[in-house]
Every structure is written in C-alpha cells, then in structure tokens.
Biopython code that builds the backbone (N, CA, C, O; Angstrom):
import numpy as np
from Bio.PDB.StructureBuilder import StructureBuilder

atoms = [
    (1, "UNK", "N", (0.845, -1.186, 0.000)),
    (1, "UNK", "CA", (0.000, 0.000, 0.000)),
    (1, "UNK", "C", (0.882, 1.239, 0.000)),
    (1, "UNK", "O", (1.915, 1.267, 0.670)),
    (2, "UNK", "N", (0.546, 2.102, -0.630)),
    (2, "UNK", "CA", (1.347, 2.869, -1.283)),
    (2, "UNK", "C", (0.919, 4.196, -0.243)),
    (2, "UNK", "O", (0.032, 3.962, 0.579)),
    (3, "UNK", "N", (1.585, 5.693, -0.267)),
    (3, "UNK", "CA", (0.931, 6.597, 1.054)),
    (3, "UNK", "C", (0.538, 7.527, -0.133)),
    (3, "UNK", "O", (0.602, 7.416, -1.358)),
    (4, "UNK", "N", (0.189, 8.302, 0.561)),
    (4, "UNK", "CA", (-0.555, 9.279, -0.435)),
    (4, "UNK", "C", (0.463, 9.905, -1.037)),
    (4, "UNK", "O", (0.280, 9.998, -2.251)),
    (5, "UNK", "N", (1.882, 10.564, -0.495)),
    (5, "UNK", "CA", (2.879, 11.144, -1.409)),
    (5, "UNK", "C", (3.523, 10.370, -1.932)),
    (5, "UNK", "O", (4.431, 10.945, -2.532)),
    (6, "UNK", "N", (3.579, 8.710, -2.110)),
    (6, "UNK", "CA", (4.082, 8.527, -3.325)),
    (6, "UNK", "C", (2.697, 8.315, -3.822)),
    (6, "UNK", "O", (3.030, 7.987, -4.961)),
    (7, "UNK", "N", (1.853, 8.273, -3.837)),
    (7, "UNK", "CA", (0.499, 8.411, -5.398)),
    (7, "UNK", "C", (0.720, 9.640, -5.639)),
    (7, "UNK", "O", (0.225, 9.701, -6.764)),
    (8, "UNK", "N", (1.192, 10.937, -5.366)),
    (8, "UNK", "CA", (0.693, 12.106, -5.720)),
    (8, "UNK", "C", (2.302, 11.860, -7.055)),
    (8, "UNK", "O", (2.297, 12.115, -8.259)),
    (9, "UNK", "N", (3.464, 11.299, -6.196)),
    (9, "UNK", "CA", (4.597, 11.544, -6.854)),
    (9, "UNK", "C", (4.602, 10.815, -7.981)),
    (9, "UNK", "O", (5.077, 11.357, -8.980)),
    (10, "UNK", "N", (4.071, 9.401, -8.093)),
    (10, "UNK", "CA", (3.706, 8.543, -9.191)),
    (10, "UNK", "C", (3.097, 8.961, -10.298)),
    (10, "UNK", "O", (3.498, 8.536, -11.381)),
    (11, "UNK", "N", (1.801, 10.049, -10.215)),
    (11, "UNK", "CA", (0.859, 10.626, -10.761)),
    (11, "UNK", "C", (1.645, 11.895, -11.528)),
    (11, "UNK", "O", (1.478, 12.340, -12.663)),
    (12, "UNK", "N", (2.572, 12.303, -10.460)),
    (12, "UNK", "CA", (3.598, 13.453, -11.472)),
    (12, "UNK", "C", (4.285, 13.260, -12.516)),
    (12, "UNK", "O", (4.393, 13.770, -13.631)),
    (13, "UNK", "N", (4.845, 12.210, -11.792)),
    (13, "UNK", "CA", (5.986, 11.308, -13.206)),
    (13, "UNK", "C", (5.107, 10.612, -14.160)),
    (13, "UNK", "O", (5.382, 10.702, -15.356)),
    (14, "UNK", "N", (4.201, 10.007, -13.824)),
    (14, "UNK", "CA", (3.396, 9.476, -15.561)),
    (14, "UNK", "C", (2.601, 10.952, -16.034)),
    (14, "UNK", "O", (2.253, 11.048, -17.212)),
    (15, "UNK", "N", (2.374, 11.901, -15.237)),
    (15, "UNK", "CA", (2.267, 13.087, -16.383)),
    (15, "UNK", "C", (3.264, 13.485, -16.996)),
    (15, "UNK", "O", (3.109, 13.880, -18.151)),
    (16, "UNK", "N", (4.464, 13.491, -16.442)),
    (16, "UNK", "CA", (5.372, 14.302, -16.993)),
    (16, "UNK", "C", (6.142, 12.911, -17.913)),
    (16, "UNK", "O", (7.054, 13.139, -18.707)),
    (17, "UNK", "N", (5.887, 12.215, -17.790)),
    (17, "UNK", "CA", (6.812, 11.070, -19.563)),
    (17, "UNK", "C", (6.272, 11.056, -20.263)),
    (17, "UNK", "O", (6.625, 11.052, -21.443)),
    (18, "UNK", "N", (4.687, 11.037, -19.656)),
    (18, "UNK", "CA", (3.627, 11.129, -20.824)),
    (18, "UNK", "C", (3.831, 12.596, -21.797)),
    (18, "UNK", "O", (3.708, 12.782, -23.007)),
    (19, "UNK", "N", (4.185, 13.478, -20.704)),
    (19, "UNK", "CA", (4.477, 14.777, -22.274)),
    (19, "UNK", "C", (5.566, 14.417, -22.813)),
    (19, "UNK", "O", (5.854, 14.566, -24.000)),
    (20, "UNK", "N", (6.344, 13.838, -21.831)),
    (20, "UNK", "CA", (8.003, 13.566, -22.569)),
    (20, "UNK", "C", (7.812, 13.111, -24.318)),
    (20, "UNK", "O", (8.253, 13.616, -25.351)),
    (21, "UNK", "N", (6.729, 11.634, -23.973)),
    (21, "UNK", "CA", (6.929, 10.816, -25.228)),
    (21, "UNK", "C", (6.291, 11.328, -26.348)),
    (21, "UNK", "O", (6.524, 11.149, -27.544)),
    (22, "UNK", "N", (5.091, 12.279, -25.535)),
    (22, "UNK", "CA", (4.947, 13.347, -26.605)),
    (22, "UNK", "C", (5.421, 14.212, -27.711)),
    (22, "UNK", "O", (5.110, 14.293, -28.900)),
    (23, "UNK", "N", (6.251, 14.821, -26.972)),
    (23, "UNK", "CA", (7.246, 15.829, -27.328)),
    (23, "UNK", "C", (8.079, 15.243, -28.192)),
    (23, "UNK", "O", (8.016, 15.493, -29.395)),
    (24, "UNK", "N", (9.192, 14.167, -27.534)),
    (24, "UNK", "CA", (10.038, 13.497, -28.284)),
    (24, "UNK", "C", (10.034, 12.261, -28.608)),
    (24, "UNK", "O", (11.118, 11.688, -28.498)),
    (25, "UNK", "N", (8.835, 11.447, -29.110)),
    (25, "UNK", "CA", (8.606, 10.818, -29.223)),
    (25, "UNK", "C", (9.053, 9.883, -30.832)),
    (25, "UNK", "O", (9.311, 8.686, -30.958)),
    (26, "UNK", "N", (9.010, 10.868, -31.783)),
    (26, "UNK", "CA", (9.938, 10.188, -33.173)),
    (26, "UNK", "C", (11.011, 9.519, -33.168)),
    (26, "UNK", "O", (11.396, 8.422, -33.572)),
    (27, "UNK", "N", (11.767, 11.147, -32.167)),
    (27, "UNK", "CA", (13.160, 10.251, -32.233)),
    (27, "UNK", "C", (13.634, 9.075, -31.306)),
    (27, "UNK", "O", (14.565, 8.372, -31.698)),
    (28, "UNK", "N", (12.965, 8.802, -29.952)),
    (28, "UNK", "CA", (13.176, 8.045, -28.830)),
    (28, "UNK", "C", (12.671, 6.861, -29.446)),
    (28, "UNK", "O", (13.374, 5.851, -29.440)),
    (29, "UNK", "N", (11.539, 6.855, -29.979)),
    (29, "UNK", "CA", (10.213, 5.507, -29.839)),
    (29, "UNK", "C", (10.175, 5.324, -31.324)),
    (29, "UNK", "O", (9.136, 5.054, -31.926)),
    (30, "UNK", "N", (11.418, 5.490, -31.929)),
    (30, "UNK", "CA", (11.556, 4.888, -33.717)),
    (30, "UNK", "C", (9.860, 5.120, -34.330)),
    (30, "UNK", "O", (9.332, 4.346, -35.128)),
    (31, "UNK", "N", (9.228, 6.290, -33.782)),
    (31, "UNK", "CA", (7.841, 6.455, -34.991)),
    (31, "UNK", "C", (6.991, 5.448, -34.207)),
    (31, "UNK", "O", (6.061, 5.512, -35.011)),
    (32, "UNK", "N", (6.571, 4.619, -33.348)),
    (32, "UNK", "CA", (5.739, 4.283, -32.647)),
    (32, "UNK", "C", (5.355, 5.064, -31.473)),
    (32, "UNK", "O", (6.104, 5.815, -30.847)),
    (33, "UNK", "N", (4.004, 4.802, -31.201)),
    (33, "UNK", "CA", (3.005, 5.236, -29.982)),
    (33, "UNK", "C", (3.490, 4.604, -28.970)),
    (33, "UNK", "O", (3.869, 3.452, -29.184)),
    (34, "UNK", "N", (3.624, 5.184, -27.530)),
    (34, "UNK", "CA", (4.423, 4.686, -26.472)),
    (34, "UNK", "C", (3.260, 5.520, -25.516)),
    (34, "UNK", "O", (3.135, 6.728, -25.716)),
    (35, "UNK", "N", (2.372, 4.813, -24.422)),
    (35, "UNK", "CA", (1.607, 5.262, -23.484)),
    (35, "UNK", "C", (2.287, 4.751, -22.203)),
    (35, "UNK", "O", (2.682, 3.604, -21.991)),
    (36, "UNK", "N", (2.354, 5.894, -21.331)),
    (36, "UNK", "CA", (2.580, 5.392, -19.914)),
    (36, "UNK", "C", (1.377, 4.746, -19.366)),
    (36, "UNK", "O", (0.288, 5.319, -19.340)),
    (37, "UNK", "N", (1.625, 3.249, -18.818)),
    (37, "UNK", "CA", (0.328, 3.070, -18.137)),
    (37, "UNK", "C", (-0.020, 3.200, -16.927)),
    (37, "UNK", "O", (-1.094, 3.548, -16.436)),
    (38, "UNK", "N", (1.347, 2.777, -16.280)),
    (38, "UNK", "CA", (1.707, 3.029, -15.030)),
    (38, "UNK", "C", (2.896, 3.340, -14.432)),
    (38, "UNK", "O", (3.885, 3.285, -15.163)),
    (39, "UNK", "N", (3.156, 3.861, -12.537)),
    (39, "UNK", "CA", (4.207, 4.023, -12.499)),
    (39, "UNK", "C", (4.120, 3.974, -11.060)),
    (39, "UNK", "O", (3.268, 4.669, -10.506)),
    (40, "UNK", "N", (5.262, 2.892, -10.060)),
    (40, "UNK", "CA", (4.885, 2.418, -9.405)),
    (40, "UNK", "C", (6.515, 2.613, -8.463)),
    (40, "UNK", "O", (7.504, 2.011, -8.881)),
    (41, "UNK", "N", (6.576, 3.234, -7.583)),
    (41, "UNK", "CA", (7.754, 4.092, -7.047)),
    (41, "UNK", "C", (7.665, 3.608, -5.590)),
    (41, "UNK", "O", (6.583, 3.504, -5.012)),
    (42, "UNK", "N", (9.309, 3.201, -4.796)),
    (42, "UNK", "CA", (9.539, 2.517, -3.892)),
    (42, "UNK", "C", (8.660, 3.417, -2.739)),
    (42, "UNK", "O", (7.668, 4.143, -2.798)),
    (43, "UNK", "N", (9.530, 2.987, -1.719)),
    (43, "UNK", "CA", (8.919, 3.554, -0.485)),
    (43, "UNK", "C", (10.123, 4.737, -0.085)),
    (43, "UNK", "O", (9.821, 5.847, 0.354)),
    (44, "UNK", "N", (11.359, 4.339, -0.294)),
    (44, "UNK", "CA", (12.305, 5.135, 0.034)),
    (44, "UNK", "C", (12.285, 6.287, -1.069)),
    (44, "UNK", "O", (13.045, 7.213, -0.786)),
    (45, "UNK", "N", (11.438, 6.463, -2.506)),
    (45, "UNK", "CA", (11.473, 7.438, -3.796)),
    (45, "UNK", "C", (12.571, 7.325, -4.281)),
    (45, "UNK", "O", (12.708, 8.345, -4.956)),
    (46, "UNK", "N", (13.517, 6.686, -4.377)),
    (46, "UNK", "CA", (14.740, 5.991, -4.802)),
    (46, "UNK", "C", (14.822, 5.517, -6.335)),
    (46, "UNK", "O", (15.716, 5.794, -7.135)),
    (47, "UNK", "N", (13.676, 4.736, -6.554)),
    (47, "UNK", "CA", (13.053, 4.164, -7.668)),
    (47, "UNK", "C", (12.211, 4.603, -7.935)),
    (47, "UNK", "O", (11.526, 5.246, -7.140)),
    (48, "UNK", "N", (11.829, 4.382, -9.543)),
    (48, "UNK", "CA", (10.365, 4.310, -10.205)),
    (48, "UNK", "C", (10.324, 3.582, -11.237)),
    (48, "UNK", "O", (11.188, 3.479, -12.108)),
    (49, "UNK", "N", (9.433, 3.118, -11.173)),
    (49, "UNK", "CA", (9.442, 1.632, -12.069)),
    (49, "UNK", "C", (7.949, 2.331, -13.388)),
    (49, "UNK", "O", (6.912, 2.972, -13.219)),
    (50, "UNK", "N", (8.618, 1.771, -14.538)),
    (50, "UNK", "CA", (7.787, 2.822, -15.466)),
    (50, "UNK", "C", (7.700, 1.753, -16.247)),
    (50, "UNK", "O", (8.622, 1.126, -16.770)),
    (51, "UNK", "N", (5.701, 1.431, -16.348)),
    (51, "UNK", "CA", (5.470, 0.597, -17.073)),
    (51, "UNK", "C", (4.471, 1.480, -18.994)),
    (51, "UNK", "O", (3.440, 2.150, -19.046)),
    (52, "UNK", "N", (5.083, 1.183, -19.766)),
    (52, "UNK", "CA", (5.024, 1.046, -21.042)),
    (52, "UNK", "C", (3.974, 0.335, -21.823)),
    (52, "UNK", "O", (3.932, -0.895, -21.842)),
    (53, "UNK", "N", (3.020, 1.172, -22.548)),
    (53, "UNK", "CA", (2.640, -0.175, -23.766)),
    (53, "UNK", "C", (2.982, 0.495, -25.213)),
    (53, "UNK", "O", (2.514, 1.592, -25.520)),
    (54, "UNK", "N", (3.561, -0.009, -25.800)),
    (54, "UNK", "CA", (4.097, 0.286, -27.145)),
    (54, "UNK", "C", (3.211, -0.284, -28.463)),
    (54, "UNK", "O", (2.887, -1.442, -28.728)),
    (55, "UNK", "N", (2.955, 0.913, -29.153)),
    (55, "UNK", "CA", (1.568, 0.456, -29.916)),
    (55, "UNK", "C", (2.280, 0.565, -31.698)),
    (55, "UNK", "O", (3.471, 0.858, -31.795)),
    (56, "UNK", "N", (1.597, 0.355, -32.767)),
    (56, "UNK", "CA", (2.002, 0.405, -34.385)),
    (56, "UNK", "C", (3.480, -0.158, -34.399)),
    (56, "UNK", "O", (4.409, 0.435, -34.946)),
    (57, "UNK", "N", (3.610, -1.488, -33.672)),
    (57, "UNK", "CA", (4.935, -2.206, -34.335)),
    (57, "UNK", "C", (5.324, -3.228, -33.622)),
    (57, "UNK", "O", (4.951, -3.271, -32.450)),
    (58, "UNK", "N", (6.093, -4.203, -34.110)),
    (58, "UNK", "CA", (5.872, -5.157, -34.364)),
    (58, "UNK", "C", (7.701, -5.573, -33.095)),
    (58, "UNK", "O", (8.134, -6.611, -32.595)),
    (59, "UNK", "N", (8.189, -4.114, -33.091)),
    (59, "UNK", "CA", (9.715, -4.230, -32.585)),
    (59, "UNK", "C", (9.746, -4.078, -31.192)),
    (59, "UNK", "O", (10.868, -4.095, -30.686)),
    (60, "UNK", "N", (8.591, -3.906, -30.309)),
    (60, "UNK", "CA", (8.742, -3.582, -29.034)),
    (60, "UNK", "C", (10.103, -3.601, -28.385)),
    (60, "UNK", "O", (10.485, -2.522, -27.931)),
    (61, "UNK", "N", (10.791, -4.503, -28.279)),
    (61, "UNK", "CA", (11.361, -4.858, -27.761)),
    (61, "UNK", "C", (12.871, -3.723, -27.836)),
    (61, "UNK", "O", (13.537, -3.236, -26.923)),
    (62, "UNK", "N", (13.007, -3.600, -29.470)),
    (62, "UNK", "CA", (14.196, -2.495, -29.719)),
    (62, "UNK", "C", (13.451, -1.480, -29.268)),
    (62, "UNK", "O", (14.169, -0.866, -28.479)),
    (63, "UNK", "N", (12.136, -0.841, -29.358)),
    (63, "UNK", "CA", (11.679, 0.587, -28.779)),
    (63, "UNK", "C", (12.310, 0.937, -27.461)),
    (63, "UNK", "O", (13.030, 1.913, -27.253)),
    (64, "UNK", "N", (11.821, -0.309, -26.295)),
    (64, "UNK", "CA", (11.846, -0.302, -24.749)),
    (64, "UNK", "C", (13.982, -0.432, -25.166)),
    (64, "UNK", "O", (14.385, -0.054, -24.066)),
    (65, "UNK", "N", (14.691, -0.583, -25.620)),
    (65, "UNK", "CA", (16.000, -1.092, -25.979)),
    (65, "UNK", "C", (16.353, 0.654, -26.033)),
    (65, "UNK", "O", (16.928, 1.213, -25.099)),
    (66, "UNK", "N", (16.013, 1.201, -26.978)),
    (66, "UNK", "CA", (15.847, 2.931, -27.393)),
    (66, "UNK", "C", (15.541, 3.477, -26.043)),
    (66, "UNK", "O", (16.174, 4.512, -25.836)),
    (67, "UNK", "N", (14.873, 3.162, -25.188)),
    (67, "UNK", "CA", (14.394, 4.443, -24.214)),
    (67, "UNK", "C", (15.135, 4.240, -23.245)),
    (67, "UNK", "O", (15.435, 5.012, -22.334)),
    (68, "UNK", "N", (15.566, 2.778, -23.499)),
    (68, "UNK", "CA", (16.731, 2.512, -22.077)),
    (68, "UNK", "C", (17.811, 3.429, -22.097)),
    (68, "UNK", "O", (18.233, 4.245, -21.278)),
    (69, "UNK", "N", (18.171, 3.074, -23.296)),
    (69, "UNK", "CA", (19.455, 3.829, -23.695)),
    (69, "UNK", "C", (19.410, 5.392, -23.639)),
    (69, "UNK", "O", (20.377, 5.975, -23.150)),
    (70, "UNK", "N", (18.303, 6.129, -24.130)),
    (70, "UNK", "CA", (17.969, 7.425, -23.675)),
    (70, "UNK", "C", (17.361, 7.037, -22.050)),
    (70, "UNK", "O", (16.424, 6.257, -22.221)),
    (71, "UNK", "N", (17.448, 7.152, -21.402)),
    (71, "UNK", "CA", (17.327, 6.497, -20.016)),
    (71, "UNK", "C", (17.745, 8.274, -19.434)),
    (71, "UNK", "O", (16.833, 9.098, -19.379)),
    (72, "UNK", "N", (19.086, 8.637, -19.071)),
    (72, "UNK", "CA", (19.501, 9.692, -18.643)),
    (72, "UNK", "C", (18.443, 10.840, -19.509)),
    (72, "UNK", "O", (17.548, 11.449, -18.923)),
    (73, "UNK", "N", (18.661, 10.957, -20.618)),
    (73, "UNK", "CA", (17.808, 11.760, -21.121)),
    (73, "UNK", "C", (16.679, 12.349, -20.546)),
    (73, "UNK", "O", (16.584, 13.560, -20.341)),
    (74, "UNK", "N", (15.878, 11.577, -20.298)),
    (74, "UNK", "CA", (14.821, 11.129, -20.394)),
    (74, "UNK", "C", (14.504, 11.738, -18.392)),
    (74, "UNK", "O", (13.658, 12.549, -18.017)),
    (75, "UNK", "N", (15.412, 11.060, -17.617)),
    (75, "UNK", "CA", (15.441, 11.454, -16.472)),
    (75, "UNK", "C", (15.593, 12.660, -16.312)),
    (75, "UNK", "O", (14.752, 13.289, -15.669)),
    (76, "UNK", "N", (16.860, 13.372, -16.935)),
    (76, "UNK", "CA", (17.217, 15.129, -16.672)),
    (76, "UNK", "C", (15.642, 15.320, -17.137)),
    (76, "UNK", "O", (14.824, 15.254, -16.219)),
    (77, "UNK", "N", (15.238, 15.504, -18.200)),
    (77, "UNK", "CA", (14.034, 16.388, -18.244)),
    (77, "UNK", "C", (12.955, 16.117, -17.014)),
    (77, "UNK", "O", (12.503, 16.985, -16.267)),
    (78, "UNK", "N", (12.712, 14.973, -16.994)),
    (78, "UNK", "CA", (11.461, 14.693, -16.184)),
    (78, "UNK", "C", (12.096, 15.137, -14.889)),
    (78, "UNK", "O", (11.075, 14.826, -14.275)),
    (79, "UNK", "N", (12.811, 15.549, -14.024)),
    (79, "UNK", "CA", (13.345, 15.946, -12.950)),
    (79, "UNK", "C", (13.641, 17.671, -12.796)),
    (79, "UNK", "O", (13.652, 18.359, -11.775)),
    (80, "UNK", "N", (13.887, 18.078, -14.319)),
    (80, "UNK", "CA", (13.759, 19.742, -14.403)),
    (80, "UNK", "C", (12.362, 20.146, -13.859)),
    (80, "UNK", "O", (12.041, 21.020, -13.053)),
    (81, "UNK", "N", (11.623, 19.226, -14.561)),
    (81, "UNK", "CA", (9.995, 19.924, -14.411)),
    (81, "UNK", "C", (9.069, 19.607, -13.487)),
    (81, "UNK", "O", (7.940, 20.070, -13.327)),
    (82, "UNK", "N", (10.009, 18.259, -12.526)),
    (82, "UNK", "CA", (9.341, 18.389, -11.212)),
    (82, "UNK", "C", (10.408, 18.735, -10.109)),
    (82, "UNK", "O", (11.227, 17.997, -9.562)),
    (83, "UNK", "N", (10.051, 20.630, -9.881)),
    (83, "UNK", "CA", (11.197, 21.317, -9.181)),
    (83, "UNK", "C", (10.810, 20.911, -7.897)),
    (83, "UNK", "O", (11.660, 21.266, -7.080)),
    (84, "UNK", "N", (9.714, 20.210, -7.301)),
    (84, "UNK", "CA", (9.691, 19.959, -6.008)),
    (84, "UNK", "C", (10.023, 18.995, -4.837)),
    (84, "UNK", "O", (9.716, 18.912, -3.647)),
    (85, "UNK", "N", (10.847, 18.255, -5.780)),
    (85, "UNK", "CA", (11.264, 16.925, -5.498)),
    (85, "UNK", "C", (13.029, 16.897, -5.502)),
    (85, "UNK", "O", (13.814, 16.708, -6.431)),
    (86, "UNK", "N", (13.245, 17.158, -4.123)),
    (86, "UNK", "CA", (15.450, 16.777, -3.474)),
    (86, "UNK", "C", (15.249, 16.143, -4.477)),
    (86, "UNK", "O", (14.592, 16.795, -5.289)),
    (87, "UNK", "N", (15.511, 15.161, -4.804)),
    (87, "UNK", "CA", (16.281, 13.923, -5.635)),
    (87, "UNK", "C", (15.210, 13.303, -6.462)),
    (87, "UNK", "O", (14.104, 13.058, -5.981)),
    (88, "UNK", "N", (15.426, 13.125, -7.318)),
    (88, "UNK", "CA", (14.872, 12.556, -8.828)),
    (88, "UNK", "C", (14.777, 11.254, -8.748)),
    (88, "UNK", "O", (15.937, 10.841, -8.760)),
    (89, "UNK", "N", (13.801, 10.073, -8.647)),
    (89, "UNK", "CA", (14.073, 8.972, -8.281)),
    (89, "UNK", "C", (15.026, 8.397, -10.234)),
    (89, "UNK", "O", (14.816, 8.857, -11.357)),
    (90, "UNK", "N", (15.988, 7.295, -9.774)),
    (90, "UNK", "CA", (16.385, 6.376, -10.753)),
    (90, "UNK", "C", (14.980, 5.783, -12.000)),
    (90, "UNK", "O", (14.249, 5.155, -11.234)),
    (91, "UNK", "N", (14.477, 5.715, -13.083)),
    (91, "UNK", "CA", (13.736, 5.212, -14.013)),
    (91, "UNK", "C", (14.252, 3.887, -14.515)),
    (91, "UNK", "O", (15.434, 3.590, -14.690)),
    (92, "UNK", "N", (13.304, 3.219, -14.699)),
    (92, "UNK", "CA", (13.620, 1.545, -15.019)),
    (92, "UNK", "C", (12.276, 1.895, -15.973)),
    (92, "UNK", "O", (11.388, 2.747, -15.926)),
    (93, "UNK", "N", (12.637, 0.688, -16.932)),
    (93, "UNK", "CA", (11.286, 0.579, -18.114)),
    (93, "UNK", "C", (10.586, -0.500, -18.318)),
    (93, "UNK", "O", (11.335, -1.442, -18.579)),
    (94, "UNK", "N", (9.457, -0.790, -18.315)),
    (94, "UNK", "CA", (8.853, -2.450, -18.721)),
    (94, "UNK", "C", (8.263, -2.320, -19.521)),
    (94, "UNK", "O", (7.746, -1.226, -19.746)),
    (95, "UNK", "N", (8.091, -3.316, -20.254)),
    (95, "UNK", "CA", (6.523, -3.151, -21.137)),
    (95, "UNK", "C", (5.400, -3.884, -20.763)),
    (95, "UNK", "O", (5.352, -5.102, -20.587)),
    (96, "UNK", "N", (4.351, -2.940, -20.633)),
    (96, "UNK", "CA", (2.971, -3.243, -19.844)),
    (96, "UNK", "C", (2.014, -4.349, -21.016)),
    (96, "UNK", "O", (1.303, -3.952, -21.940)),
    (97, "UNK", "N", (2.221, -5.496, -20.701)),
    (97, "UNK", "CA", (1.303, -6.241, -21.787)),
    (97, "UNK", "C", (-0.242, -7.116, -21.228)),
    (97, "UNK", "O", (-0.828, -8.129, -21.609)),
    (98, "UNK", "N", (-0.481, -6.050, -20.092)),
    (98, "UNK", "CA", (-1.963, -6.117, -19.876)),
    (98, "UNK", "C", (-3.042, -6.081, -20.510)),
    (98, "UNK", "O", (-4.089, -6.686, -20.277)),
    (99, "UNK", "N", (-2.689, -5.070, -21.657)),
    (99, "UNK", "CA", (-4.125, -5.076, -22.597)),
    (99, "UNK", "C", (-3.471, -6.104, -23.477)),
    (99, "UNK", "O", (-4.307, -6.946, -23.804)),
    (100, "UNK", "N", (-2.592, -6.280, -23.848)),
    (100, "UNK", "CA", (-2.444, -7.836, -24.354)),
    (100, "UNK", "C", (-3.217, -9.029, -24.273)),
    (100, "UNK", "O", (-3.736, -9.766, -25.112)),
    (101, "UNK", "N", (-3.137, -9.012, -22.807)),
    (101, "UNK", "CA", (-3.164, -10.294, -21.825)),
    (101, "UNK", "C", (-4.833, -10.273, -22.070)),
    (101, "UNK", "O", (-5.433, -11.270, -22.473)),
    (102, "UNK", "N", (-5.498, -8.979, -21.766)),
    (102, "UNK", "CA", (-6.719, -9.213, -21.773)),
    (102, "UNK", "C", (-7.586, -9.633, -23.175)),
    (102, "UNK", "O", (-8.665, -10.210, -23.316)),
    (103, "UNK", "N", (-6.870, -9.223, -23.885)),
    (103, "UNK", "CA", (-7.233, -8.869, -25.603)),
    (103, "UNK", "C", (-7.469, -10.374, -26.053)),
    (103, "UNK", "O", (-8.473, -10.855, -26.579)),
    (104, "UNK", "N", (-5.850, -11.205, -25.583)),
    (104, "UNK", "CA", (-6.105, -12.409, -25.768)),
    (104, "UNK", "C", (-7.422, -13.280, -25.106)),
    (104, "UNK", "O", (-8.012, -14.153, -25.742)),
    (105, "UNK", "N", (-7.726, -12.930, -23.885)),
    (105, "UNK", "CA", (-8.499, -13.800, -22.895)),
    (105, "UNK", "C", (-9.974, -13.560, -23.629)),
    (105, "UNK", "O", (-10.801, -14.468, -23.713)),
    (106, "UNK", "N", (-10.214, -12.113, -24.191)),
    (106, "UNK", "CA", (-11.613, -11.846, -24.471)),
    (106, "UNK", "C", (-11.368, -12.231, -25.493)),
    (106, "UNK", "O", (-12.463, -12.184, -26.053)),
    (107, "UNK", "N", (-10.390, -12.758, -26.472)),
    (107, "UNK", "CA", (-10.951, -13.408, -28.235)),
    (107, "UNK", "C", (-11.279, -15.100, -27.541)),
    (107, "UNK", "O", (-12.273, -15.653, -28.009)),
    (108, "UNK", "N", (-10.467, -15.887, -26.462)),
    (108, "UNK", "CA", (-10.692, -16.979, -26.454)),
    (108, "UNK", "C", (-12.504, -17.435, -25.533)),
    (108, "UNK", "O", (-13.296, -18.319, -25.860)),
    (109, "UNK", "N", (-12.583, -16.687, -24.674)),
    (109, "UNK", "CA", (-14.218, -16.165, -24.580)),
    (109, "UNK", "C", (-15.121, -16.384, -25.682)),
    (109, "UNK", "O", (-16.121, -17.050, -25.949)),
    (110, "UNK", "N", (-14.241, -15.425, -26.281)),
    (110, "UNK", "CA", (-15.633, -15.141, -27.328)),
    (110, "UNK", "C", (-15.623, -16.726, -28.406)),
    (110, "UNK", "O", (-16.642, -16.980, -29.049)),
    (111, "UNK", "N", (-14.583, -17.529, -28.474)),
    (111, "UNK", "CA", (-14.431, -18.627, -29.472)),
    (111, "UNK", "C", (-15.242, -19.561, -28.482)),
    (111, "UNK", "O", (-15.829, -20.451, -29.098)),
    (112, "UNK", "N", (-15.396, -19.590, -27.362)),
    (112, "UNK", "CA", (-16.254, -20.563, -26.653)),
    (112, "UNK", "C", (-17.877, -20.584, -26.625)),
    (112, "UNK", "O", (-18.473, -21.455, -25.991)),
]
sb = StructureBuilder()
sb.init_structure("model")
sb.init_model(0)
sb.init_chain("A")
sb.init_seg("    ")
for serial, (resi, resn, name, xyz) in enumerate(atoms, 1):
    if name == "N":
        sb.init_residue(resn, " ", resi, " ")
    sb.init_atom(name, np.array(xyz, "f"), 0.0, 1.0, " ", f" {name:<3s}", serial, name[0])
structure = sb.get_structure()
C-alpha cells in the first residue's frame, strides 16, 4: 500500500513522460506510440518503475532497448519539471502487456 505522497509523486511522473513521449517521441520511440500506463515508485522514492505499452509495431522490444538507452535523457528532463522533489528517483522501463493479456483472454471467450 502505497501513502498518499508517493500516489501524488507517481501521478507526477506518468504526467510528466507522458508529455516527454509526446514531445520526443519520433526520435526516442523509432515512430511508434508509447503510453505510460503506469508508475509504481519505492517507499524510500529511490526508484520508479515505469510501465510502457508500445503500440504500431511489431519491434517492441528495440523501442523499450531505445528508451533505455535514452534512459539519462529522459530522467534530466522529467526531474527539471518536477522542481519539487530533493532527488529525482532512478527510471527503469517495462513493457505493460496487460491489454495484451486481456485482448487475448476476451478473443478466447468469445471462441467458446
């Protein structure tokens, strides 16, 4: 269970990647759609664990490969624009394959 300042801090950082991938999104995410879905940050704010779904391609895998590598990047900005926060937690990347997971479960449903 999470306290209320890390939901408020969680809620900052998936606004603020979400403009990130916005913004720079061609060159980071090779021309694919990249949605934050979630973002799920220790207890100490040390970490933040940043889950991904990567949409129009087939390469996921080199995209999430691309953002790693812009990783620092990616951190300086999102840490300029939240001036209220000592220390910037570390970013880690996953890819969120929940609507996957479900996508699959509701076609095999529906074949029954």
């Amino acid at each position: 269970m999470s306290s209320i300042r890390q939901q408020k801090i969680e809620s900052a950082i998936r606004t603020e990647l979400a403009g990130f991938f916005i913004r720079n999104g061609r060159e980071i995410c090779l021309g694919s759609m990249v949605t934050v879905t979630n973002v799920r940050i220790t207890s100490d704010l040390s970490l933040a664990r940043c889950y991904l779904s990567i949409y129009n391609t087939d390469k996921k895998e080199a995209v999430l490969e691309n953002i790693n590598l812009n990783k620092g990047k990616i951190k300086s900005e999102v840490s300029t624009r939240l001036k209220n926060m000592r220390k910037s937690p570390a970013l880690t990347f996953f890819i969120d394959d929940s609507l996957d997971y479900a996508m699959k479960i509701d076609e095999l449903l529906k074949k029954k």
